[in-house]
N, C-alpha and C positions, 0 to 999 in steps of 0.2 A: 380529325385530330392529327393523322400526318401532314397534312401540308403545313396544322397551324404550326409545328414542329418545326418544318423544313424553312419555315419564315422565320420564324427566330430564329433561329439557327444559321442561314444566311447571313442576316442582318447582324448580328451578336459577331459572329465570324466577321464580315467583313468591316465592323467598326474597331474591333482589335488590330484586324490589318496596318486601316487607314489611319489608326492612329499612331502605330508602329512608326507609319512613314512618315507622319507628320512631328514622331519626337526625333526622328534620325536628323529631319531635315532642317528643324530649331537648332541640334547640333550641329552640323553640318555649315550653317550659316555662323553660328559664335565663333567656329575655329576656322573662319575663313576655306572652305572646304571648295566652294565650288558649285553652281548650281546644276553645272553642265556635267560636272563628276558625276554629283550624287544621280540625276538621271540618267545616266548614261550604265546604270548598274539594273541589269537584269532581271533580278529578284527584285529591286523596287517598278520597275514596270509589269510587271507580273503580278505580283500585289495589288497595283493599284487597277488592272485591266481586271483582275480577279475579283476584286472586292467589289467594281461597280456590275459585270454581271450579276453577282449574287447579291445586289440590292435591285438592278434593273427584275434578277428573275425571281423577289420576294414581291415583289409588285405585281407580276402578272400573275403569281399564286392567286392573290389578293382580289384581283378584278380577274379572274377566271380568263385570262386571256387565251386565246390559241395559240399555237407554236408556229412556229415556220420553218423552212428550211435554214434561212439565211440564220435564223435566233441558237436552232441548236448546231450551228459549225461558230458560231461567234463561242456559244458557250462551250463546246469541245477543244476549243481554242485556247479558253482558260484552264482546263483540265489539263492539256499535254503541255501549257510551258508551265506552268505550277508544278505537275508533277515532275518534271526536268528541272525545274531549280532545286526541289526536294533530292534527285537522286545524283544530279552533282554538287551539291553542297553536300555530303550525308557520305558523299564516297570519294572527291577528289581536295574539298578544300574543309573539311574539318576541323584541321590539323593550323589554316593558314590563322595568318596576323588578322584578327577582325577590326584594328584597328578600333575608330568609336563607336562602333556596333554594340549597343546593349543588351546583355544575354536575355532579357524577356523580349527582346525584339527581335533574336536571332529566333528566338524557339518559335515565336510567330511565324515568321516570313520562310522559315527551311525548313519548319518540321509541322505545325500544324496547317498553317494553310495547303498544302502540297497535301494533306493525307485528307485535307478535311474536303476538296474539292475533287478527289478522286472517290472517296463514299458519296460527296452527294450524285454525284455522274453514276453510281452504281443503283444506288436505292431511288431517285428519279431520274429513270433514263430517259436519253433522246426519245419526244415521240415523233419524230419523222428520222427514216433511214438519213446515212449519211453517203454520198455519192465518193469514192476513192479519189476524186479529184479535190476532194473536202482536205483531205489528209496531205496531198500536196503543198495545198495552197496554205495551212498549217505551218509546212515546212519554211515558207519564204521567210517569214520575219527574223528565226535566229539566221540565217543567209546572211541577209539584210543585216541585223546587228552587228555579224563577226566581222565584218565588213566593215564597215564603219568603226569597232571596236580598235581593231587592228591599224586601219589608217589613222587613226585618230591618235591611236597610242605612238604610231613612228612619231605623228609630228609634235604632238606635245608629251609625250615621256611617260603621261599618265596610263597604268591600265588598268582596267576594274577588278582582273582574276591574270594571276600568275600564266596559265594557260595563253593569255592573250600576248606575255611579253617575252621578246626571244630571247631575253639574258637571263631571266627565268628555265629557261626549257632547251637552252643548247643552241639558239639561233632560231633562225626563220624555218628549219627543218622540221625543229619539236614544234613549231607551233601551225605547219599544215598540220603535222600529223596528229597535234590532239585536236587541232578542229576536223579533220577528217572522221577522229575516231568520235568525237563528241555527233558529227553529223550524224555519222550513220545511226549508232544509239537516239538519235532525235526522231529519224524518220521510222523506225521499228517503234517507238515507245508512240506517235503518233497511228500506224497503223495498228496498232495495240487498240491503245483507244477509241478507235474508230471502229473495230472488229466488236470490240465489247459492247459500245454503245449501240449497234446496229444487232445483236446476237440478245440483249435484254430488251432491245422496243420492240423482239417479236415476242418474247417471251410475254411481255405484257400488253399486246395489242387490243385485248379484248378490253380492259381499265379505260386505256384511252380513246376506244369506241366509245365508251361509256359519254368522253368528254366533247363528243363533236369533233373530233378531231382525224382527221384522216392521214391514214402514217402512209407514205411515199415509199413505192419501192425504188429502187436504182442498179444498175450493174454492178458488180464487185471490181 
């Protein structure tokens, strides 16, 4: 009865996501927007990375698959930048210009998917430990994006979030410094979840004996 739960549920979730992203991006294309814009926004890759784990892992409910290592840091994955779009939209841009963002599609993409993917990481947790270098390699992609974000904004003017533009935040100074500050909040909220998810697959280890499956241990 809970897994048939946690399948719908995934699935139910992750069709409101994708559908989110697919009315943003209808709009998106009428008002001449952008395609490279509209991808290039965080919360829409997050969504869209999120929503296909949680139909990939409504199908191995399904077919009684085994897990792996590589399945739960792919899936931990989506937990810590979901729940990081949830806790800087929710605390730094609230307040900003949503521009064509539609409010059923804001409450998706910032407030439900973000809560809904950190319960299901709590009620089914990792069953294989996660290795501390998991949570690292976690960390590359917003790296990676700010990067990109940033050069991208000098040279075509465009930025996704105020945070990213210097005329916004004081210059090039406010904008280390709230990607410093946004970093380090990434990699504690990563180590977060990587402590919890590894601290419930022992609590539940005996379930997932049950399943064939053998939970990994690793160094902290």
């Amino acid at each position: 009865m809970r897994h048939t739960a946690a399948v719908a549920l995934r699935l139910i979730l992750a069709a409101a996501s994708l559908a989110g992203v697919v009315t943003q991006l209808v709009i998106a294309i009428q008002t001449d927007f952008g395609l490279v814009n509209f991808f290039s926004y965080f919360t829409t890759l997050s969504n869209l990375f999120a929503s296909v784990v949680f139909i990939v892992g409504a199908v191995k409910i399904l077919r009684r698959g085994e897990s792996s290592a590589r399945w739960e840091a792919v899936r931990g994955a989506s937990v810590v930048y979901m729940a990081f779009v949830g806790i800087v939209f929710n605390t730094l841009l609230s307040g900003a210009d949503l521009g064509g963002l539609l409010p059923w599609t804001n409450v998706v993409h910032h407030m439900v998917m973000p809560l809904a993917v950190v319960i299901d990481w709590m009620l089914m947790p990792p069953r294989r430990r996660l290795a501390m270098r998991t949570a690292w390699l976690w960390v590359l992609v917003p790296v990676v994006y700010t990067i990109y974000s940033v050069v991208r904004g000098a040279i075509t003017g465009f930025y996704c979030y105020p945070f990213f533009n210097p005329a916004a935040v004081g210059g090039y100074g406010g904008v280390a410094a709230y990607c410093a500050g946004l970093l380090v909040a990434f990699i504690v909220l990563a180590l977060v979840i990587r402590l919890v998810g590894n601290a419930l697959s022992r609590r539940t280890a005996p379930d997932h004996a049950t399943d064939s499956i053998t939970i990994e241990t690793s160094r902290p």
